[in-house]
VOGU-3710 file (C-alpha; in Angstrom, 3 decimals, decimal comma):
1> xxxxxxxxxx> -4,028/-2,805/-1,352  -6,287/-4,518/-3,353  -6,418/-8,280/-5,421  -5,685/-8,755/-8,674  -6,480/-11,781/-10,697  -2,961/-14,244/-11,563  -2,858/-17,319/-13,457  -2,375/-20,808/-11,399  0,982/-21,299/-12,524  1,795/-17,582/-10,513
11> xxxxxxxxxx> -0,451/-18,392/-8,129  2,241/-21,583/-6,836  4,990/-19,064/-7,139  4,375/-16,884/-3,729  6,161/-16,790/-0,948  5,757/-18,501/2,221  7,993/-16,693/4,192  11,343/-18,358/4,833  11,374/-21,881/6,240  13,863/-21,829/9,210
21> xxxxxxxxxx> 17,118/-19,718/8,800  18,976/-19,001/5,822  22,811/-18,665/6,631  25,786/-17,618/4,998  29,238/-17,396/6,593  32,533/-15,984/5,586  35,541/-15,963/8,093  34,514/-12,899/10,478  31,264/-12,166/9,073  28,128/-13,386/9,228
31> xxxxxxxxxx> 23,998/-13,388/8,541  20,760/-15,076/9,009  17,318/-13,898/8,025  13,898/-15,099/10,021  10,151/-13,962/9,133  8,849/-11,460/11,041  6,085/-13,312/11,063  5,791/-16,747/11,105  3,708/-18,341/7,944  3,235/-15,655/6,358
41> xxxxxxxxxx> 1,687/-16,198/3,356  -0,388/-13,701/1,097  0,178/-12,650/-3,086  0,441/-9,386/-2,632  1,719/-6,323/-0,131  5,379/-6,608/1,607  7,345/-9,559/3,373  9,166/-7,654/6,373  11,912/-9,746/7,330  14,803/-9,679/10,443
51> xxxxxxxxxx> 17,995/-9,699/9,647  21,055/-10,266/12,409  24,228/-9,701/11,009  27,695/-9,985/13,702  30,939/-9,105/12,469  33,821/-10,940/14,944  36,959/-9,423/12,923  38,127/-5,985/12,163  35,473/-2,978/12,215  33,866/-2,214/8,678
61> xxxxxxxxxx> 30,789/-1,052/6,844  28,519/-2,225/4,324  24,722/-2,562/3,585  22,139/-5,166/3,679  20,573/-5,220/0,275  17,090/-7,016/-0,671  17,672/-8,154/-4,558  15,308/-9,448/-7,031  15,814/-9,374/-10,911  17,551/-6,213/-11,824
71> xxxxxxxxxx> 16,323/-4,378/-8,705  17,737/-4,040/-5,003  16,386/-1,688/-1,397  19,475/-1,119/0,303  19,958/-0,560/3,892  23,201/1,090/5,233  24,468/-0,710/8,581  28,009/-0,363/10,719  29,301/-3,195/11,777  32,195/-2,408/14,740
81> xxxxxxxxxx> 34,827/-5,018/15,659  32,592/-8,038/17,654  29,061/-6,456/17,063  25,701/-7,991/16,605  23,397/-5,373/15,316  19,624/-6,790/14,144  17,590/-5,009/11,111  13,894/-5,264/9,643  14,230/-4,892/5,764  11,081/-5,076/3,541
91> xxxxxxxxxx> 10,679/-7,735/-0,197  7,777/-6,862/-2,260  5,844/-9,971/-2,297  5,935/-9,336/-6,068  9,139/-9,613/-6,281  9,110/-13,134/-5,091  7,818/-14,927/-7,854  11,215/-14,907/-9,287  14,609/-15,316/-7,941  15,148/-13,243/-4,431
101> xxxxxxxxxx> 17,801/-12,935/-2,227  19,085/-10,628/1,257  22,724/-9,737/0,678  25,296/-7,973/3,294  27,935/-6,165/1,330  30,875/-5,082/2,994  34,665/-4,060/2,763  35,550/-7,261/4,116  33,551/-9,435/2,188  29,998/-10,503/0,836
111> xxxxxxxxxx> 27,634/-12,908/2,219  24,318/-14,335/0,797  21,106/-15,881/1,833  18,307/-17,146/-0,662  14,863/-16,261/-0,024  12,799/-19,284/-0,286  9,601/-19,648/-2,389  6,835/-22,114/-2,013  2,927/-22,664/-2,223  0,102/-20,434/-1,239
121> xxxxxxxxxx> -3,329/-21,656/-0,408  -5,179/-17,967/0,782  -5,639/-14,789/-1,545  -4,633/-12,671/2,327  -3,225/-13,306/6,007  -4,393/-12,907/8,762  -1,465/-11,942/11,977  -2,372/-12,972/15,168  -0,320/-10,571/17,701  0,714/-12,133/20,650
131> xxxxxxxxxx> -0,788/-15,502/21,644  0,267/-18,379/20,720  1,544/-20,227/17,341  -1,122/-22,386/16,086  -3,984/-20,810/17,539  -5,401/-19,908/14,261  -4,992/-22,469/12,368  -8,512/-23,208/11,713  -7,886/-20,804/8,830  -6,134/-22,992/6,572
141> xxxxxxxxxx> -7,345/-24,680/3,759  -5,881/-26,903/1,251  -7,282/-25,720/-1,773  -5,992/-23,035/-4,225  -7,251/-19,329/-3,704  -9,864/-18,412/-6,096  -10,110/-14,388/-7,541  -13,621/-14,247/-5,491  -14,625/-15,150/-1,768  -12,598/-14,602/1,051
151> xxxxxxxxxx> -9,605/-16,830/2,007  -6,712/-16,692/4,507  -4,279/-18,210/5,682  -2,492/-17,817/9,919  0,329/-15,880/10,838  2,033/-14,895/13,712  3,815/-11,809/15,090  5,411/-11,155/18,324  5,205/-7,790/20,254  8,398/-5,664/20,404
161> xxxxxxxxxx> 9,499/-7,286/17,045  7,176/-5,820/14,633  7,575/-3,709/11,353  7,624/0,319/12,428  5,762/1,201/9,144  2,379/0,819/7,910  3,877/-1,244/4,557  5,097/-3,866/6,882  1,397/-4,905/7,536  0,429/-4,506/4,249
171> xxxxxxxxxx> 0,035/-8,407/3,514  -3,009/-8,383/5,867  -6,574/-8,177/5,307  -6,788/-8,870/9,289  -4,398/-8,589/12,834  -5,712/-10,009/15,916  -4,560/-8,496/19,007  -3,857/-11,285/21,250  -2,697/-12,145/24,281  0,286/-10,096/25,052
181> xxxxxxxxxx> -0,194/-7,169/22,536  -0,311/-4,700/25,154  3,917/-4,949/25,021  3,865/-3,151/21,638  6,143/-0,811/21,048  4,534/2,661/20,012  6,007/2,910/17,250  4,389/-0,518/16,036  1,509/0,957/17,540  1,386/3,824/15,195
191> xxxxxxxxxx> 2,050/2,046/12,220  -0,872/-0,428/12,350  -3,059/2,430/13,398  -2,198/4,360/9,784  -2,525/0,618/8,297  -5,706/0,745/9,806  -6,906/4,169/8,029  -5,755/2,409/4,890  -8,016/-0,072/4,630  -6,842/-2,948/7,538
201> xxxxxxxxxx> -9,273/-4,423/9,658  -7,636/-4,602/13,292  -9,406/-7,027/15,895  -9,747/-6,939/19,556  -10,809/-9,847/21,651  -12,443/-9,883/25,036  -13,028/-13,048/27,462  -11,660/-13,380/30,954  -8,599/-11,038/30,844  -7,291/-9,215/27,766
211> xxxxxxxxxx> -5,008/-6,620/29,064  -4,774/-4,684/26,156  -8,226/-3,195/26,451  -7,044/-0,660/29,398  -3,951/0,163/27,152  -4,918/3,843/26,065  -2,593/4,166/23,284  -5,759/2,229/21,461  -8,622/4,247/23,183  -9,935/6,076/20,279
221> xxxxxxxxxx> -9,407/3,076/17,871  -11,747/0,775/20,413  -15,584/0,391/19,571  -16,857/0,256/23,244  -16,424/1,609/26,772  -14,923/0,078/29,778  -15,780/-3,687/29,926  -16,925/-5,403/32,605  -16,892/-9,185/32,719  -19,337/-11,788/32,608
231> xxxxxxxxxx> -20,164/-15,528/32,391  -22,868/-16,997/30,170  -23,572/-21,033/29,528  -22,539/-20,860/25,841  -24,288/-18,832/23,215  -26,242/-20,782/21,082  -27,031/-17,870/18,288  -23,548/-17,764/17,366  -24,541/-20,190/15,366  -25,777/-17,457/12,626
241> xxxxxxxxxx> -21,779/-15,853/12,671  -20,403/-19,530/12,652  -22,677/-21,615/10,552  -22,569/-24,578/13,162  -23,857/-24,572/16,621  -21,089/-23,631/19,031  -19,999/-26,082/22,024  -21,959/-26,369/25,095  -19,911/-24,497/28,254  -19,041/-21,875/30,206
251> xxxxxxxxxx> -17,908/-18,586/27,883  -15,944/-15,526/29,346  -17,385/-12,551/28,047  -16,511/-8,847/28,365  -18,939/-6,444/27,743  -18,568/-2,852/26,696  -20,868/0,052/26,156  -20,754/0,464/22,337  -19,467/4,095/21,456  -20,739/6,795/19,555
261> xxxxxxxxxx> -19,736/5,978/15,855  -19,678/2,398/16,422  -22,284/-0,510/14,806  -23,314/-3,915/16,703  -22,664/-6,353/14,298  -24,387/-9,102/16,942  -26,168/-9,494/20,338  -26,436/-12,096/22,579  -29,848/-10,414/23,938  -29,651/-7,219/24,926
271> xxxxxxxxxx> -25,713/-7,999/25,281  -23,447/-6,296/22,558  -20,991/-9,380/21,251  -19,780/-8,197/18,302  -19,052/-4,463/17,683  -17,390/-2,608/14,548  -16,168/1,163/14,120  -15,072/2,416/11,098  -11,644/3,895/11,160  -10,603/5,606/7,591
281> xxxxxxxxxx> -11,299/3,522/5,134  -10,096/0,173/7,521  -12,441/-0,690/10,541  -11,719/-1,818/14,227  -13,889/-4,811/15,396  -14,208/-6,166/18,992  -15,619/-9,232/19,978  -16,756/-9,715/23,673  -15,265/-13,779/23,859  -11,834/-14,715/23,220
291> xxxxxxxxxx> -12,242/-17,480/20,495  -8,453/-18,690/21,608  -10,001/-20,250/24,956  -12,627/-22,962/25,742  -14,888/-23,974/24,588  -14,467/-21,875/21,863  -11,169/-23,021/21,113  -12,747/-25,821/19,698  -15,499/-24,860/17,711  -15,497/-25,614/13,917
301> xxxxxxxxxx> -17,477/-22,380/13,071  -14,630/-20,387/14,030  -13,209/-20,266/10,034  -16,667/-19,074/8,892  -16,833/-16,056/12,159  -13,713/-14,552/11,075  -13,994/-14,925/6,954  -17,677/-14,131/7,225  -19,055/-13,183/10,003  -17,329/-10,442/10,768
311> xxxxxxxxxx> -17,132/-7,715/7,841  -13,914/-8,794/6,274  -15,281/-9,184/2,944  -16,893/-5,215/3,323  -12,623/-4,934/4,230  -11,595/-6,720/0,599  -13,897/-4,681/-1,335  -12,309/-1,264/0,211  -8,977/-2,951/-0,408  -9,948/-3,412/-3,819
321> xxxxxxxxxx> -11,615/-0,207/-5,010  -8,153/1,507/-3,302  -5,887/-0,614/-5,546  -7,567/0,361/-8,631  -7,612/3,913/-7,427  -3,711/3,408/-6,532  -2,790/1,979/-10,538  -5,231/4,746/-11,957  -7,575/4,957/-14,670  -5,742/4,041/-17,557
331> xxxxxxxxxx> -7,920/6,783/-19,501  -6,604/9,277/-16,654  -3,317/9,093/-19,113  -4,831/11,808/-21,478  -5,976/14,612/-18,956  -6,784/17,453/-21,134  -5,543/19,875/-18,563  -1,997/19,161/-19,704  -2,614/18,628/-22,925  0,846/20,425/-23,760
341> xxxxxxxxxx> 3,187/18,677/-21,270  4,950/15,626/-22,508  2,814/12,867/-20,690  0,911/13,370/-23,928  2,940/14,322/-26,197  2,356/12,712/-29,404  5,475/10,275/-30,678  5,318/8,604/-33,675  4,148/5,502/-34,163  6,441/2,024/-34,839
351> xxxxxxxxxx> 4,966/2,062/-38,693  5,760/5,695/-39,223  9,528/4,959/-37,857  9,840/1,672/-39,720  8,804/3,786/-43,029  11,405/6,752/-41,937  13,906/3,923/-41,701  12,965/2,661/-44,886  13,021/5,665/-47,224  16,519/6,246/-45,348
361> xxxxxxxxxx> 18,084/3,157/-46,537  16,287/3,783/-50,061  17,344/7,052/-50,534  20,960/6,733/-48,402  22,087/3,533/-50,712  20,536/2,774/-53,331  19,195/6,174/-54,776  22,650/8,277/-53,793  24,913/5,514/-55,493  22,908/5,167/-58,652
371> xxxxxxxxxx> 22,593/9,366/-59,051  26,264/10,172/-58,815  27,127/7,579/-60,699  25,001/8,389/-63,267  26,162/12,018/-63,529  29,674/10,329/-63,232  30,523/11,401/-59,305  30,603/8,253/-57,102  33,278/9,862/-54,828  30,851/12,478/-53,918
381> xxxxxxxxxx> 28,943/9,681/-51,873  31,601/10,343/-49,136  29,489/13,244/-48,645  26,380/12,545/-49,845  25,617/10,121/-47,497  26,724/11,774/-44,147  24,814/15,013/-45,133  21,371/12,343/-45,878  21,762/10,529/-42,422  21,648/13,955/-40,806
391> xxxxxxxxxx> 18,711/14,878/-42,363  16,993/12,115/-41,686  18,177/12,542/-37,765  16,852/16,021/-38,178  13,385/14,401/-39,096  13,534/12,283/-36,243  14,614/15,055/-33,666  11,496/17,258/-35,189  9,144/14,520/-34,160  10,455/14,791/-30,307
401> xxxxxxxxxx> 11,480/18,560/-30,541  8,751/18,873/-27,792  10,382/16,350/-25,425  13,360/18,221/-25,714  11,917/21,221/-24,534  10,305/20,249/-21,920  11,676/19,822/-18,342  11,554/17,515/-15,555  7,848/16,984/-14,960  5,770/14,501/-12,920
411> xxxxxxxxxx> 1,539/13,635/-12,835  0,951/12,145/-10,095  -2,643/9,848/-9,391  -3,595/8,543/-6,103  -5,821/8,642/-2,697  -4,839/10,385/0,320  -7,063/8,720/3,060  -6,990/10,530/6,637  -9,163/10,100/9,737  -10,181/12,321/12,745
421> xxxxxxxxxx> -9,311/9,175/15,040  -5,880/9,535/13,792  -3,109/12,580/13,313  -1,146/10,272/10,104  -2,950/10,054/7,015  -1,633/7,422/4,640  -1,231/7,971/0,877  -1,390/5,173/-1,847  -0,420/6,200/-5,561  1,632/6,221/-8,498
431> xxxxxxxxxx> 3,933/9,094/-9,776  4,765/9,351/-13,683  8,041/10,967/-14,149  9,688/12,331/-17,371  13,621/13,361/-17,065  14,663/15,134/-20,711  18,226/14,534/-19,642  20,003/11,489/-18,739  21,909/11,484/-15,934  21,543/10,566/-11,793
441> xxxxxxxxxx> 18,814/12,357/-10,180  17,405/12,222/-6,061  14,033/11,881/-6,448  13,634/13,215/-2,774  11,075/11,112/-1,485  9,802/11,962/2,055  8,283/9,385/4,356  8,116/6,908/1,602  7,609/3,380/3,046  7,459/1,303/-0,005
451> xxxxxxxxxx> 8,429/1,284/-3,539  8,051/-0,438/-6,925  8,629/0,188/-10,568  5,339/0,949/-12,744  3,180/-1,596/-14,226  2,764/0,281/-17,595  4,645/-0,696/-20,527  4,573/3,482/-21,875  6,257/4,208/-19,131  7,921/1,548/-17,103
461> xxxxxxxxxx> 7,305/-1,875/-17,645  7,973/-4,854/-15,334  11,594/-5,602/-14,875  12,724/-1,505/-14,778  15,483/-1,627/-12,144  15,107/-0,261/-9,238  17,772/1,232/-7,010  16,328/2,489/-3,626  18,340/2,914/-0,259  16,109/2,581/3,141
471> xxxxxxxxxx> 17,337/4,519/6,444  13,990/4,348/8,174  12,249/5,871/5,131  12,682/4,951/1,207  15,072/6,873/-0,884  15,958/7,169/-4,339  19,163/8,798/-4,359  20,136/8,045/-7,784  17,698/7,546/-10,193  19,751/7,131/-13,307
481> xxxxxxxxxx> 18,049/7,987/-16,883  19,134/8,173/-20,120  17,957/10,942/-22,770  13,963/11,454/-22,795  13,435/9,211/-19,639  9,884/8,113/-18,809  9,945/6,358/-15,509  6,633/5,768/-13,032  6,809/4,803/-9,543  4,253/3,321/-7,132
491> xxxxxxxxxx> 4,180/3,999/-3,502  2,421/4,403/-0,051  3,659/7,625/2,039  3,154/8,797/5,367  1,403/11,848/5,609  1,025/14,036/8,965  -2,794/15,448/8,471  -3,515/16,632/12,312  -6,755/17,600/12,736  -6,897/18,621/8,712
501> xxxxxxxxxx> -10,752/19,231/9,045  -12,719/20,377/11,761  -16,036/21,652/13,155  -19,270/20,268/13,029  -22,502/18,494/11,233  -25,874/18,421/12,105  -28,951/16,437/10,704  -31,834/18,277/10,164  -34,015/16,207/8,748  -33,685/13,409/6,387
511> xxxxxxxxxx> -32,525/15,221/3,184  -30,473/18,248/4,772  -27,500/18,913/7,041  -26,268/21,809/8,605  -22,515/21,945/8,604  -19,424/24,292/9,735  -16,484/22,536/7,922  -12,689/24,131/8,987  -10,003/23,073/5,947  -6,839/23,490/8,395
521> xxxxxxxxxx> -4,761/21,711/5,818  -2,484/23,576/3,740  -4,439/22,680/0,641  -7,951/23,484/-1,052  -9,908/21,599/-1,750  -12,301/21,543/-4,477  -15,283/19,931/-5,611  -16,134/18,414/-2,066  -18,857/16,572/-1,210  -19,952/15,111/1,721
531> xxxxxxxxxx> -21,304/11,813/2,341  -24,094/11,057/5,426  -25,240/7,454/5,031  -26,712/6,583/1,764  -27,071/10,333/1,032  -24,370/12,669/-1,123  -24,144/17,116/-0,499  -22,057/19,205/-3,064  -19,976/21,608/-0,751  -18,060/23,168/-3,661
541> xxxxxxxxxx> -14,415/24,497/-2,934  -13,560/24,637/0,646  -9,690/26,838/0,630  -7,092/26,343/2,967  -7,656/28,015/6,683  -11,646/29,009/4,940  -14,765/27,766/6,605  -17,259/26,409/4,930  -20,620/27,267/6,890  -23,859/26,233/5,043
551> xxxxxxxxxx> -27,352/24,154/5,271  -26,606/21,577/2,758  -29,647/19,531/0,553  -28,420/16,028/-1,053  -30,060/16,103/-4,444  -27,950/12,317/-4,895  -27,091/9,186/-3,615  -23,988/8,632/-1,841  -21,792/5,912/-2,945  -22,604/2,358/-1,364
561> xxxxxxxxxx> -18,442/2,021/-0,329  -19,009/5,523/1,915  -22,377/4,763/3,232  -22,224/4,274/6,915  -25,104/5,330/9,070  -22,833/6,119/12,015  -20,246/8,671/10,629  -19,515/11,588/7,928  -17,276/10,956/5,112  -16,160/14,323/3,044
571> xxxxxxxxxx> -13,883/14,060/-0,310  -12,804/15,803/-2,745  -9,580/16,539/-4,481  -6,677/17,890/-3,011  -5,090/20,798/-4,666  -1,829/22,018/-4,516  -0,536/18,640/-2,851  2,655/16,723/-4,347  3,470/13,414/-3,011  6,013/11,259/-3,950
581> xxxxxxxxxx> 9,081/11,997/-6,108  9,441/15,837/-5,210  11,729/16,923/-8,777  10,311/19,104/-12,021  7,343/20,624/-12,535  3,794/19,035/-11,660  1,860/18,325/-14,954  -1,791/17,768/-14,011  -1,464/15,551/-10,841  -5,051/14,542/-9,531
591> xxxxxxxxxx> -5,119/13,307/-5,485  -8,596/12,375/-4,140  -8,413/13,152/-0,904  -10,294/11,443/1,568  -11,623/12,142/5,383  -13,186/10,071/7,293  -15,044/12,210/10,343  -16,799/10,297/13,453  -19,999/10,530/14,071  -22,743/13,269/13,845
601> x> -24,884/14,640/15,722
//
């Protein structure tokens, strides 16, 4: 998820989560809605938020239903005689600069809570898991976000209560495991780690005891080996990471091997301090202290370490080239390849209809009634003018005769980003659709976890409604369309990609490698290239189950985004491969695809 550049006046408009509890009550029935995490604050990505809802009369169902403008997520929920069931339901932080609100519709009545809006002061958020409330708070600033530089504002999550999908953690440039994280659940587990491939930046923190280092759910995701501890009277060259001199006393530190694939940021001497592994297109960093603790805990360089010092800005400029890759090129519109399907079909223009319009009023009224007449048969205008409207319909049906022909279609653009640390790749895209007739149509989406309506006016501009229904995944069930339909989605999906590429990569010397590349994936995929560092190697097509086995020269320079000295990167695009809305024909979809391999030999 990227930035994009908003006026002041929307910049006052975001959310701040919700302030306390909104309640509504009705006889038997009733609701509240919390944060899931507390001051969260960001202008773009997706507000998870808990909902309780306990029913104390007769049994009934219903659905909790997020609403904003003319669009609603539903999500379906039973509700037996005295029960007291909780849910996690997801806002698009877009949709918050207007009107929002969390409904729970049922056969025994409606009830309503407002979603609050307020002030933002930081472009992202950064979660602190576990820990304590407050203990970030040397992030916050009082001044407005600017569209450069890094800002951020504190928020906190608690483990066992946190969003199950990678969307839910979208908001974030940053999460901090803290104290306590080790009582994730895995399935919040496995969500932040597909975040991570998607462009998050996930931070562990050492110091005197931090549990979550021996949990091995995060063992390939960790930059160094087993820890061991140690205490040093302060560190004085933190100074360069903080921009101030830290304060003088005793500092917990626990320090780990760095691993293969892994980059020290900063040394305390020959002591590894800070240490960063690239993970997809996100990155895992571990620092040996635990700024929460003293002396730390006081420092005022801490803001600076974690905006600066640390790589997050290398995180915002990922997060940015993926969000223009996610709304597409707009001159991607006119791919050539599909020159005959109706993404680019040719309509006529508003002049040429305003002159059609024209010559039918001219010829319709004026021209019919003065010719009979003349020739002395008004009456015949009864007939005249019917048979003159249809032939100017005909005119107008000629001009989208094409449309009319064609079937359900979708062009899909997009990035699929997978890593070898990591069996769940994580797609982020849009999906133009075109439905010839109108009607109610399942898009059958699969492992969708978010949604929202296009932000092109050809095809469908802000305010489209949007009717989705959420049992764990996103759903369109009903997409309803009238005649010649052009609708466009965009979306993030789950994708299982275990093991997609295997085999191995060798240096031999500083212009070649010698590689034996596996495509296990059930896709090809053509014009590859592989990316070592600052250098680029064509690979060509590499089919699905074919390996590619070759001594590879880089005649190019590898793109500054992919160069990493400590890992392989090989893309390409991925043929064959249809995510999203799974109706009609695909008309010239392009997915870059993405892998992110550890480290060479």
């Amino acid at each position: 998820m990227g930035t994009r550049a908003h006026s002041p006046a929307l910049i006052l408009l975001v959310v701040v989560a919700l302030c306390g509890i909104c309640r509504g009550d009705s006889t038997d029935l009733s609701v509240s809605v919390r944060p899931v995490f507390a001051g969260l604050a960001a202008l773009e990505g997706t507000l998870p938020l808990s909902i309780e809802v306990a029913n104390r009369g007769a049994g009934t169902s219903g659905r909790v239903v997020v609403k904003w403008e003319s669009s609603s997520i539903a999500y379906p929920v039973d509700l037996p005689r005295g029960s007291r069931k909780q849910l996690m339901v997801y806002a698009p932080m877009s949709s918050l600069y207007s009107e929002a609100s969390v409904l729970l519709e049922t056969g025994e009545g409606d009830l309503e809570a407002p979603i609050k809006i307020g002030e933002v002061h930081a472009r992202q958020s950064i979660g602190l898991i576990g820990g304590s409330i407050g203990d970030m708070t040397f992030l916050r600033t009082t001044t407005a976000p600017s569209d450069t530089g890094v800002s951020a504002s504190d928020s906190y999550g608690r483990p066992g209560s946190l969003p199950d999908r990678p969307a839910g953690y979208s908001a974030f440039i940053a999460l901090v495991l803290g104290e306590g994280s080790e009582r994730m659940k895995d399935e919040e587990v496995a969500a932040i780690k597909t975040w991570v491939v998607g462009g998050g930046s996930l931070i562990f923190i050492g110091g005197a005891s931090s549990p979550v280092l021996d949990d091995r759910r995060w063992a390939e995701f960790l930059p160094v080996g087993p820890v061991t501890p140690r205490n040093v009277d302060g560190i004085r060259t933190l100074e360069r990471l903080g921009g101030s001199p830290p304060p003088a006393g005793r500092i917990s530190l626990a320090l780990g091997r760095p691993l293969p694939g892994s980059n020290v940021v900063f040394s305390a001497g020959q002591s590894p301090v800070v240490v960063r592994q690239r993970v997809g297109l996100g990155q895992t960093i571990y620092l040996a202290f635990d700024p929460f603790q003293p002396p730390l805990k006081q420092w005022g360089g801490l803001r600076k370490l974690f905006l600066n010092g640390i790589g997050l800005d290398q995180a915002i400029a990922n997060q940015e080239w993926l969000f223009r890759q996610t709304t597409g090129d707009p001159e991607a519109r006119s791919d050539p390849h599909s020159s005959s399907g109706p993404f680019n079909a040719k309509l006529p223009n508003s002049g040429t209809v305003f002159l059609i319009l024209i010559l039918h009023l001219i010829i319709a009224v004026p021209m019919n009634f003065l010719l009979l007449r003349k020739i002395g048969k008004g009456e015949l205008a009864w007939v005249t003018t019917p048979i003159i409207s249809m032939a100017f319909a005909a005119v107008f049906f000629s001009l989208a005769a094409g449309l009319y022909k064609s079937g359900q279609a979708t062009r899909s653009r997009g990035t699929l980003l997978v890593s070898s640390l990591h069996n769940e790749g994580y797609f982020r895209g849009h999906t133009e659709i075109f439905i010839p007739r109108g009607g109610a149509y399942d898009l059958k989406l699969q492992n969708v976890d978010s949604v929202t309506t296009g932000m092109s006016e050809d095809y469908a501009p802000w305010g489209q409604p949007l009717e989705a229904v959420d049992d764990g995944a996103v759903q369109i069930p009903q997409l309803r369309v009238s005649n010649l339909a052009f609708r466009e989605l965009f979306y993030s999906q789950r994708i299982a990609a275990p093991r997609w590429l295997d085999g191995s990569i060798k240096n031999v010397d500083d212009t070649s490698i010698k590689c034996s590349i596996s495509n296990n994936s059930p896709y090809d995929l053509a014009s590859a290239k592989i990316v070592f560092g600052k250098l680029e190697f064509n690979a060509g097509q590499i089919a699905s189950g074919e390996t590619l086995q070759k001594t590879l020269t880089s005649d190019s320079t590898g793109w500054e985004l992919w160069s990493d000295e400590q890992s392989v990167v090989v893309e390409g695009t991925l043929v064959g491969f249809k995510p999203g809305p799974q109706i009609g024909q695909d008309d010239g979809s392009k997915i870059r695809f993405v892998y992110f391999w550890g480290p060479i030999e």
